[in-house]
C-alpha beads as a LAMMPS data file, in Angstrom:
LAMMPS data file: protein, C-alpha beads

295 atoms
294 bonds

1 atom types
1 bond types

-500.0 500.0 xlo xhi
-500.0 500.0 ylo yhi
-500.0 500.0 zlo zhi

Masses

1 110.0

Atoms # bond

1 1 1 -17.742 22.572 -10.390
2 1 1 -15.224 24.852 -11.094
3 1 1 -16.402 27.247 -8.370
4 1 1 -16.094 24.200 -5.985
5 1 1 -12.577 23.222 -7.232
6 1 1 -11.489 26.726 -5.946
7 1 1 -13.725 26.593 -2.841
8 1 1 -11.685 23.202 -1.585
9 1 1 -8.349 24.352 -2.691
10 1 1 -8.624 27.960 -1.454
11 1 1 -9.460 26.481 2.225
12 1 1 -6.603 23.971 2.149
13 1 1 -4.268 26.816 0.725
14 1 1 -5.146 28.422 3.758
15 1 1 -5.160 25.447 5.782
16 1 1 -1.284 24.781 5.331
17 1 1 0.237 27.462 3.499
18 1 1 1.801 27.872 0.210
19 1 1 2.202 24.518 -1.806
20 1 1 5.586 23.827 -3.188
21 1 1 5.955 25.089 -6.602
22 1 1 8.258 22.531 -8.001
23 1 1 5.295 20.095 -8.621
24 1 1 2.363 22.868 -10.012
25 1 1 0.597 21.832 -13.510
26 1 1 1.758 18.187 -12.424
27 1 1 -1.153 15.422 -13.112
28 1 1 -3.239 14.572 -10.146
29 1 1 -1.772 17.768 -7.791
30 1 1 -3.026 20.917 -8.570
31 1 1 -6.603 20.234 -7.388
32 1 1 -7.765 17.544 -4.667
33 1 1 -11.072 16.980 -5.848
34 1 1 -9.790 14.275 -8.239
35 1 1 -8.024 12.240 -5.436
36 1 1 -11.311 12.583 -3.551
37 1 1 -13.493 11.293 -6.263
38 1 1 -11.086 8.524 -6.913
39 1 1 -11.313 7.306 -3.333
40 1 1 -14.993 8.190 -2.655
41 1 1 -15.581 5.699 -5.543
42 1 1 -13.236 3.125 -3.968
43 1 1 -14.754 3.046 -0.509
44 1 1 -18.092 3.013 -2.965
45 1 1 -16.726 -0.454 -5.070
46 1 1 -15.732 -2.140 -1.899
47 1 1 -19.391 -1.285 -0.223
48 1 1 -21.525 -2.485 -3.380
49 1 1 -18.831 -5.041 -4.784
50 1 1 -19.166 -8.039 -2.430
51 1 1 -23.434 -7.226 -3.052
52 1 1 -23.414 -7.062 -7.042
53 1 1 -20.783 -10.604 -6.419
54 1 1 -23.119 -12.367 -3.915
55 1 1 -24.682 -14.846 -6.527
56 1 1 -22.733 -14.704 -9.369
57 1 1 -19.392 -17.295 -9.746
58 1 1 -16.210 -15.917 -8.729
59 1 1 -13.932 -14.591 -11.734
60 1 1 -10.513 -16.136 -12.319
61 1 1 -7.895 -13.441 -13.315
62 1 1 -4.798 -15.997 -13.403
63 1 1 -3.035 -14.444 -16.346
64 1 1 -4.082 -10.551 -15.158
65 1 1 -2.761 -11.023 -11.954
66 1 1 0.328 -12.034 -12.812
67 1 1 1.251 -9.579 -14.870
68 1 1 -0.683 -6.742 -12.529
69 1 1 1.894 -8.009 -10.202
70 1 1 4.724 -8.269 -11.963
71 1 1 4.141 -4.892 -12.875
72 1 1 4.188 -3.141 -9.324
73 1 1 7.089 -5.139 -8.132
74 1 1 8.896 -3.374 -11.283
75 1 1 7.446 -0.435 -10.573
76 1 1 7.947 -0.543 -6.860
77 1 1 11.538 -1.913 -7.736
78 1 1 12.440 1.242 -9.995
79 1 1 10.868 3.406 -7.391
80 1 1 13.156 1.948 -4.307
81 1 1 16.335 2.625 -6.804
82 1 1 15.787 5.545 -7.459
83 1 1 15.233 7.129 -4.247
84 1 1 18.273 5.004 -2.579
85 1 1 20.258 6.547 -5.450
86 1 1 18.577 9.806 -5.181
87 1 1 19.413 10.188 -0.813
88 1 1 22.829 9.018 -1.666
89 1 1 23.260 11.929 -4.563
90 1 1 21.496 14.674 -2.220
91 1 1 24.027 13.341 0.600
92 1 1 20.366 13.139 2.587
93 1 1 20.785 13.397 6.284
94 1 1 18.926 10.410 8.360
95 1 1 17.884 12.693 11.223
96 1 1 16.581 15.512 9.627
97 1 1 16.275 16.710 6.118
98 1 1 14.497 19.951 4.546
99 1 1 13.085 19.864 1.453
100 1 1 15.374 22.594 -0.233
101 1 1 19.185 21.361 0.705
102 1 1 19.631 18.522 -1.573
103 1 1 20.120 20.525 -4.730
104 1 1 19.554 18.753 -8.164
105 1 1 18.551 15.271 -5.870
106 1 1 15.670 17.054 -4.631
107 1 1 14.027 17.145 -8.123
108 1 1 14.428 13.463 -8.644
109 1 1 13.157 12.875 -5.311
110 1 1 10.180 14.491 -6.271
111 1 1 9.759 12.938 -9.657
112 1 1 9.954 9.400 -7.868
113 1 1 7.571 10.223 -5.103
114 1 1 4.989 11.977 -7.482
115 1 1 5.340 7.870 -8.342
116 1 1 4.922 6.998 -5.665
117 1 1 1.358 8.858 -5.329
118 1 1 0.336 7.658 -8.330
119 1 1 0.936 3.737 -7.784
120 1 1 -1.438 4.118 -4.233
121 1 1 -4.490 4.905 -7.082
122 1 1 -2.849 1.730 -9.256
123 1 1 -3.119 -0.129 -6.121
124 1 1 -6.963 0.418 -5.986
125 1 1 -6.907 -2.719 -8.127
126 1 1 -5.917 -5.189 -4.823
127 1 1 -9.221 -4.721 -3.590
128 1 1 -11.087 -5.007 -6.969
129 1 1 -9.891 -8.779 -7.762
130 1 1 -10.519 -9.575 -4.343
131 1 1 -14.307 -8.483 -5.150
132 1 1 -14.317 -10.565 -8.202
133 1 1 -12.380 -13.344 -7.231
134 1 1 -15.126 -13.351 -4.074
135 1 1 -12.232 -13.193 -1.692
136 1 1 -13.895 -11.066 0.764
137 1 1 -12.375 -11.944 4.069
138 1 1 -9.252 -10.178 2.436
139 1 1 -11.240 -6.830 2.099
140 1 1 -10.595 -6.128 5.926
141 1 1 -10.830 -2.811 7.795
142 1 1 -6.935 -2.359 7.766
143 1 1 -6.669 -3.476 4.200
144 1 1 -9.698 -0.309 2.841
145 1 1 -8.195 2.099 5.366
146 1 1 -4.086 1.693 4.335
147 1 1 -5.525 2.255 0.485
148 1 1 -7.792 4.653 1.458
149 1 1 -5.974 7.534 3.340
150 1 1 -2.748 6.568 1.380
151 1 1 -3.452 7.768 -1.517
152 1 1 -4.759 11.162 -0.259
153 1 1 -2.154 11.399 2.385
154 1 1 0.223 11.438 -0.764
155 1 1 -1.400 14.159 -2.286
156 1 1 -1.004 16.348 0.675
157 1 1 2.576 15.318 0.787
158 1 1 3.410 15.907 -3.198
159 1 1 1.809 19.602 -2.256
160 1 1 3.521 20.704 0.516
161 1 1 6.580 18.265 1.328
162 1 1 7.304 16.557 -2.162
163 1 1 11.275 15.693 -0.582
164 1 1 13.430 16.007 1.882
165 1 1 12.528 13.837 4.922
166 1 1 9.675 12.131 3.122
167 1 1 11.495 9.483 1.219
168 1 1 11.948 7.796 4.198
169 1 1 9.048 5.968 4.788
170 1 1 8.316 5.845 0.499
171 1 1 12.112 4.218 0.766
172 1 1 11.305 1.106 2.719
173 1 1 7.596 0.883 1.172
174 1 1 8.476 0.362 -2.327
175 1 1 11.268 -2.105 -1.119
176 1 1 8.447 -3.894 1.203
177 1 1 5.945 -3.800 -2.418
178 1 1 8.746 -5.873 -4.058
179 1 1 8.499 -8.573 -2.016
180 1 1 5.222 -8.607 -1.309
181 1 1 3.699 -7.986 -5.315
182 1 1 6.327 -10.585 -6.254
183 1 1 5.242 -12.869 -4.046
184 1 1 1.314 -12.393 -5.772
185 1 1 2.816 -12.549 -8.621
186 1 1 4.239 -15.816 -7.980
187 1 1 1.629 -17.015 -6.289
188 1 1 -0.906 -16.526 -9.577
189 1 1 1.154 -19.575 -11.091
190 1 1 0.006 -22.993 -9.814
191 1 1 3.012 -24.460 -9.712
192 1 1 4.747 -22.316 -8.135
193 1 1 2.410 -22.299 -4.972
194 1 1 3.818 -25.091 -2.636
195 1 1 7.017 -23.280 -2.222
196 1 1 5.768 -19.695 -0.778
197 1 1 6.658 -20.016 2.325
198 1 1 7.376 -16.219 3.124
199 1 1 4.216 -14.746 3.570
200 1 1 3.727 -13.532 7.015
201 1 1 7.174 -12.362 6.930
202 1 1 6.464 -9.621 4.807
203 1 1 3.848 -8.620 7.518
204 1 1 6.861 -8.797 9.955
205 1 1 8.537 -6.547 7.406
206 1 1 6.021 -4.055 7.107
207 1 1 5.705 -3.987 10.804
208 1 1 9.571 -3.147 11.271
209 1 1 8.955 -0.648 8.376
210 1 1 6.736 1.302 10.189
211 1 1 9.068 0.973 13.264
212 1 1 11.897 2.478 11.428
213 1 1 10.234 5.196 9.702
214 1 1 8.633 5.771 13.546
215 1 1 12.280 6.152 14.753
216 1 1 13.778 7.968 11.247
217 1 1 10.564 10.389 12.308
218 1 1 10.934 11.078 15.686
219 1 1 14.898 11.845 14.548
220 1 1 13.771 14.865 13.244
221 1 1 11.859 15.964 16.149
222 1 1 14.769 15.695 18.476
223 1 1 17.007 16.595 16.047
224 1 1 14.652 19.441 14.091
225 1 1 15.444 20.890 10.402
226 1 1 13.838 23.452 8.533
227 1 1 11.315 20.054 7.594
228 1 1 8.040 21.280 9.049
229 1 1 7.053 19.489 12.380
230 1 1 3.487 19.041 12.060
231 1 1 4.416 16.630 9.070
232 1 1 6.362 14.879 11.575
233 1 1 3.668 14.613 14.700
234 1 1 1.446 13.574 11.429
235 1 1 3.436 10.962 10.140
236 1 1 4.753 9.269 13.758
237 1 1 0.390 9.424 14.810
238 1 1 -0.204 7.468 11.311
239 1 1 2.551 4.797 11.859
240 1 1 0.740 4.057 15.428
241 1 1 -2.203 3.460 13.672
242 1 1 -1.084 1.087 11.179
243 1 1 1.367 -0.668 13.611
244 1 1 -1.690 -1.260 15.730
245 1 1 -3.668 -2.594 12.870
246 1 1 -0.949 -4.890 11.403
247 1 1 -0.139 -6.337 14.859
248 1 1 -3.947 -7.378 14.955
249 1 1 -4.113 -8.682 11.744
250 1 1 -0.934 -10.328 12.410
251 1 1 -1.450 -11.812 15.493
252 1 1 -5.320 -12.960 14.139
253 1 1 -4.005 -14.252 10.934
254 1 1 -1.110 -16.226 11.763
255 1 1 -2.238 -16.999 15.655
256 1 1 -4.965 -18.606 14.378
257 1 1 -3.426 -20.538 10.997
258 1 1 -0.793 -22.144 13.385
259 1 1 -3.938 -23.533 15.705
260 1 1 -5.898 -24.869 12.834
261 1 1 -2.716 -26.346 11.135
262 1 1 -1.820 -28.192 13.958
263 1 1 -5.401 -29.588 14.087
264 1 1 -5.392 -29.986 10.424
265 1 1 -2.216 -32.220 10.866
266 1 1 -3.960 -34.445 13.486
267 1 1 -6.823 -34.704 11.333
268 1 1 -4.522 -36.196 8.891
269 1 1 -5.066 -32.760 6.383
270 1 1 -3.036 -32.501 3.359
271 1 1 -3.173 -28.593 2.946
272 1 1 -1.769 -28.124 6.330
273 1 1 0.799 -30.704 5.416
274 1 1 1.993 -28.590 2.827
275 1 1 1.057 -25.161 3.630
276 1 1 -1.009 -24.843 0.492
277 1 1 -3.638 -21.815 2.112
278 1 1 -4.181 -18.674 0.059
279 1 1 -6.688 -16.782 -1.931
280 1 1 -6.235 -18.766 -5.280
281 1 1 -6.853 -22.328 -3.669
282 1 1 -9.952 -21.210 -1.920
283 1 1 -11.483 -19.517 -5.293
284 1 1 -10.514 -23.042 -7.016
285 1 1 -12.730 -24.839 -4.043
286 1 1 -15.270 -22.458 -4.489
287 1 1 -15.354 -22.816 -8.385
288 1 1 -15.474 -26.967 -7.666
289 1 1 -17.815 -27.147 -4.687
290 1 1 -20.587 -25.071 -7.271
291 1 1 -19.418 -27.801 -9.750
292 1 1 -20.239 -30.916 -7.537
293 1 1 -23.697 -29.133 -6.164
294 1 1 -24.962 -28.429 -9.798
295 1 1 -23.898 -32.499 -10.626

Bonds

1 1 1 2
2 1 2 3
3 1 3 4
4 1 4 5
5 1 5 6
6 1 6 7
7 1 7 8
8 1 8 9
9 1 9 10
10 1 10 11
11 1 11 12
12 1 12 13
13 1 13 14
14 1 14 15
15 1 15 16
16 1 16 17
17 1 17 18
18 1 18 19
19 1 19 20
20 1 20 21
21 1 21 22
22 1 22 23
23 1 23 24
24 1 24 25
25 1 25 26
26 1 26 27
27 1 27 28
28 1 28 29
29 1 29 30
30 1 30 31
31 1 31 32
32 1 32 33
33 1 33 34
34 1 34 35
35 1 35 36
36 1 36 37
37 1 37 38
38 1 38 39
39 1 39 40
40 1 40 41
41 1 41 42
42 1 42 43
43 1 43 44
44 1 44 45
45 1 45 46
46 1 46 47
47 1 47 48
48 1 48 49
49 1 49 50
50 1 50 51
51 1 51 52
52 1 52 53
53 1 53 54
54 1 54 55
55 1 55 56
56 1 56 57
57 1 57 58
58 1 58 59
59 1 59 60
60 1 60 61
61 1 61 62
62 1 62 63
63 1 63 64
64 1 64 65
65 1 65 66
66 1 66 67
67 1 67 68
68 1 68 69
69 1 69 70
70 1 70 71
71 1 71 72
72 1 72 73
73 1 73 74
74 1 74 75
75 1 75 76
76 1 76 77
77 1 77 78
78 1 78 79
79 1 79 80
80 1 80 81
81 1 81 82
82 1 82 83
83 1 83 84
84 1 84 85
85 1 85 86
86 1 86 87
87 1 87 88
88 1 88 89
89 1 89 90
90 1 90 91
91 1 91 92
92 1 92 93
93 1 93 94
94 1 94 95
95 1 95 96
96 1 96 97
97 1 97 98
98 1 98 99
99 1 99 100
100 1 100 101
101 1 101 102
102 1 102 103
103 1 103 104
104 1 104 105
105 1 105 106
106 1 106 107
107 1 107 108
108 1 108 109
109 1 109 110
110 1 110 111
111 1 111 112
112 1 112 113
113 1 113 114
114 1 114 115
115 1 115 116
116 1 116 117
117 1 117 118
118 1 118 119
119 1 119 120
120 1 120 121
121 1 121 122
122 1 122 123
123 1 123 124
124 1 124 125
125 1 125 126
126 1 126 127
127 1 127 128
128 1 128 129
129 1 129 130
130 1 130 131
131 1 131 132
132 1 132 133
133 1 133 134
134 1 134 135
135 1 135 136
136 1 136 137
137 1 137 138
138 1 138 139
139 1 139 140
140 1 140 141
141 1 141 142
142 1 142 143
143 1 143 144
144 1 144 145
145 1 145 146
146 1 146 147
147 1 147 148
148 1 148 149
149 1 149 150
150 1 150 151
151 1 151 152
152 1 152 153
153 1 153 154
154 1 154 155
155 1 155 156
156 1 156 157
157 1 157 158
158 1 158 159
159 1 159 160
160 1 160 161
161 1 161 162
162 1 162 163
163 1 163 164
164 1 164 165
165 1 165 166
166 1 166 167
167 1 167 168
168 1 168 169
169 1 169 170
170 1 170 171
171 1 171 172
172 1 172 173
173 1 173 174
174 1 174 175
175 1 175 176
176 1 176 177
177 1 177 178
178 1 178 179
179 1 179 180
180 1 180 181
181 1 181 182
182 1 182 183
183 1 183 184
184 1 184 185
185 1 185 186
186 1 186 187
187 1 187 188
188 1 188 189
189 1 189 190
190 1 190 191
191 1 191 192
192 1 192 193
193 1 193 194
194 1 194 195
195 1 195 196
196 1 196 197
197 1 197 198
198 1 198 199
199 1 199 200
200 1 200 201
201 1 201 202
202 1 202 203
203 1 203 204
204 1 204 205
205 1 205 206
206 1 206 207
207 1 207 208
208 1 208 209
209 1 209 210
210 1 210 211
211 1 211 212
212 1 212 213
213 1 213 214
214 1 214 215
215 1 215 216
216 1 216 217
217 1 217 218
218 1 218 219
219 1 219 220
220 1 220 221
221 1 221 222
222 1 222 223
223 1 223 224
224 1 224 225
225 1 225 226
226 1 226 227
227 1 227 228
228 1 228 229
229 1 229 230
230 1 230 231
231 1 231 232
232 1 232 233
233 1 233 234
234 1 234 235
235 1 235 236
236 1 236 237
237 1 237 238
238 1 238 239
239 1 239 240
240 1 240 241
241 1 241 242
242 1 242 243
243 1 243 244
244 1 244 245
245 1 245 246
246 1 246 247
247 1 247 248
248 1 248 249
249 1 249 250
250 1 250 251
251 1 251 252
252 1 252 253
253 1 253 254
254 1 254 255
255 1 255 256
256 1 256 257
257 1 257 258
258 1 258 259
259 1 259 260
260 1 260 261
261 1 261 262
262 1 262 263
263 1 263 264
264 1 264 265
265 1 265 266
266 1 266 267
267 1 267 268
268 1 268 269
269 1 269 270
270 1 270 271
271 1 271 272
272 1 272 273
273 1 273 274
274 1 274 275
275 1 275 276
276 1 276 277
277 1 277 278
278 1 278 279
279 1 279 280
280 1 280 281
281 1 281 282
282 1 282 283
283 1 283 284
284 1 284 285
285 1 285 286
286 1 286 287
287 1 287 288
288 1 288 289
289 1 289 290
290 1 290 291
291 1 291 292
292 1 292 293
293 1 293 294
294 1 294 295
């Protein structure tokens, strides 16, 4: 194993050059066999999840979930202050920032976004309750391929660009994650449910995020640092892909929910009188319709 361990980090050592020494012995980033293994055994549970689920009753995680949630919004929360606070001590420039000019900032930078690498693995867990909650049509191609490559996109990032124009994009993510984990969070308590009305906005949010960090990005091309530009072309041909993704789950999602309100509403429908549609109401269904076919 060890012999491997070398094998993989010797090629990408040679691959992209000398790692940045201001993160070695840190947990997780001195060898990438770890992040592999975590996410080979992701893409693994999401394969053989939904098949071990198929007959057995969906599991109710009401209390978990809330404070799983409540959890990453903090986290994500602590994680968008300090970088804000971090860019504004560095006096970060927007259009193009190396990763060696913002003195003592730099080092918090890097102590947020090692984080920041760390909460994609916590974040493994979204796709684990929606296997045991049997909320499958949730466990889409977008949502396995954000969680996949994030977390070893990170890695490569904590390596070899742990700062400088990185915290862009980790900037308006962890402000996105506090919305969004809040409003799972909130959602978890029953009575709270009739009055989340903000959903697909936080698609539209993520969707201008990847917009901004597009433009922040391509900044730094026009305007180049000592920030190395493949990182750039990299991050601008990732953003494509997930603005293409999110517009299709958008426009599927929310195209289609409008159609089948309105002919919910004709039908005389409570739920799409009060906008009561998400994961937790369709477990409870599922949990009642076994109920009535076992009476």
């Amino acid at each position: 194993m060890e012999t491997l361990d070398k094998a993989v980090n010797g090629y990408i050592d040679n691959l992209l050059g000398p790692r940045d020494p201001r993160v070695r012995g840190w947990f997780l980033l001195d060898n990438y066999i770890p992040t592999f293994i975590c996410t080979i055994l992701y893409l693994f549970i999401v394969w053989i999840g939904p098949k071990y689920m198929k007959n057995r009753q969906p599991v109710s995680f009401r209390g978990i979930l809330v404070v799983y949630n409540i959890g990453l919004t903090l986290l994500s929360l602590y994680m968008f202050y300090e970088l804000v606070t971090g860019v504004w001590e560095g006096g970060y420039n927007f259009f193009c920032q190396d990763t060696r000019s913002g003195g003592e900032a730099d080092m918090k930078i890097v102590r947020v976004l090692w984080w920041y690498y760390f909460s994609k693995l916590i974040e493994f867990m979204d796709t684990f309750f929606f296997i045991l909650r049997k909320n499958n049509h949730q466990i889409t191609i977008l949502h396995v391929y954000h969680h996949a490559s994030m977390l070893n996109i990170w890695w490569f990032v904590m390596n070899w660009v742990p700062c400088g124009h990185s915290y862009f994009g980790a900037t308006l993510n962890s402000f996105i994650h506090v919305l969004m984990y809040s409003y799972y969070g909130l959602s978890a308590i029953p009575a709270m449910r009739p009055y989340l009305w903000w959903k697909k906005y936080i698609t539209q949010c993520q969707l201008t995020q990847f917009v901004l960090t597009m433009t922040q990005t391509t900044c730094a091309m026009i305007w180049p640092c000592a920030f190395p530009m493949g990182w750039l072309y990299f991050q601008n041909c990732y953003m494509i892909s997930l603005i293409i993704l999110f517009a299709n789950f958008y426009i599927k999602t929310y195209n289609k929910k409008t159609s089948s309100k309105r002919k919910d509403y004709q039908n005389g429908s409570v739920s799409a009188v009060n906008g009561h549609t998400n994961g937790f109401s369709s477990l409870e269904d599922n949990i009642k319709q076994r109920k009535q076919r076992r009476d």
